[in-house]
C-alpha positions, 0 to 999 in steps of 0.5 A: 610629433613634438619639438622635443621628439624630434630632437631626440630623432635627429641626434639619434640619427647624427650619433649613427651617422657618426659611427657609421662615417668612423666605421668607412673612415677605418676601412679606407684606413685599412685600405691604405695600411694594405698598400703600405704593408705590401710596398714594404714587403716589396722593399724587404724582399727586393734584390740585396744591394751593397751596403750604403756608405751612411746609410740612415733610419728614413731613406733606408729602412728595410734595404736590403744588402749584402755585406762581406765581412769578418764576425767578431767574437761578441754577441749581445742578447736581445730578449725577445719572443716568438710565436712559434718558440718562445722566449729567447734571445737575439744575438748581435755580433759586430761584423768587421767591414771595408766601410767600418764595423757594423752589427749584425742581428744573427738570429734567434736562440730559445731562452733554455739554449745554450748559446752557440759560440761566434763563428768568426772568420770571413762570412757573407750576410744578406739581410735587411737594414732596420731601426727597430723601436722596441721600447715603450713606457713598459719596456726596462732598462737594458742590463749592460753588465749581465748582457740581458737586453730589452730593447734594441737600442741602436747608439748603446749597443753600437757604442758597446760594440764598437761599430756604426750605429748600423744594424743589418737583420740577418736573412742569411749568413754563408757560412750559416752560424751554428745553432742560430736560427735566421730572424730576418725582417717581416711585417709581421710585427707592424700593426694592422687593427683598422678591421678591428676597429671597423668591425667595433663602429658598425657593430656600436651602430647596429646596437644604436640602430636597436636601442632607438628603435625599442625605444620608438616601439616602447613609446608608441606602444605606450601611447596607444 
């Protein structure tokens, strides 16, 4: 066997090596993103406590609370989808509270649907804190004045609203509000594509494991 041969074999061998290793580096990845999507549905499905007086976007997310106040009468609309409806909106309405105003995301209305009016008065929420990020480098700048917004932008809406830069995804308002459907907080939407990505290394290393076989075939054939 010549030098030059046995180059070619031993960096046939690395760049298998390589995605064999970057095939069990993604699914260690997905191990770990398990156990990070079940202790955060652990945190949102936990026992609601008070609200924090400054609750913040680390230590907090996902809480889960309760909190008694009087809904005013201004929503937002947060354009959004949802697999099983469509497109819609999400409506969020300032809640007056002991501790401050804060907004309350009070669920989901189809995009053709008349939007309800504000049940004002005293209500009950019990939901989840939440920071969302939903803008990206595609993602529109919200449309103040015609109230169509894209994204969720914790500062801006709480500075239209006039409440605290906090938002508490409803899971469940008493009295409900009428023709609003509950949206409340779920991993579904946090993403999990390490399987993916295991199944893409392994499968390019069956297809290196083919390719430098023939090739081997094809050589040794050749030669007689």
């Amino acid at each position: 066997m010549s030098l030059r041969q046995i180059v070619a074999i031993a960096l046939s061998l690395a760049v298998l090596a390589l995605f064999i290793g970057l095939g069990i580096w993604q699914v260690q990845r997905l191990q770990w993103k398990e156990g990070v999507l079940a202790e955060i549905s652990a945190r949102i499905e936990a026992q609601p406590v008070a609200l924090p007086a400054t609750p913040g976007p680390i230590d907090d997310k996902y809480l889960p609370v309760e909190v008694t106040g009087e809904m005013r009468d201004l929503t937002l609309r947060v354009l959004v989808s949802t697999k099983q409806s469509g497109a819609g909106y999400r409506l969020i309405s300032p809640l007056a509270t002991d501790g401050g105003d804060v907004m309350i995301d009070r669920g989901f209305i189809r995009v053709d649907q008349k939007q309800p009016p504000v049940q004002t008065g005293p209500v009950t929420v019990v939901g989840n804190l939440h920071w969302p990020d939903d803008r990206s480098g595609a993602t529109p700048d919200n449309d103040v004045d015609n109230n169509t917004w894209f994204a969720r932008d914790i500062p801006q809406m709480a500075e239209i609203l006039g409440t605290r830069p906090v938002l508490v995804i409803a899971r469940q308002i008493d009295p409900p509000q009428a023709g609003v459907a509950p949206l409340p907080v779920t991993t579904e939407g946090i993403p999990n594509r390490h399987l993916e990505y295991a199944g893409t290394w392994f499968l390019l290393a069956l297809t290196w494991s083919v390719m430098t076989l023939t090739l081997l075939w094809r050589k040794k054939r050749r030669h007689s």
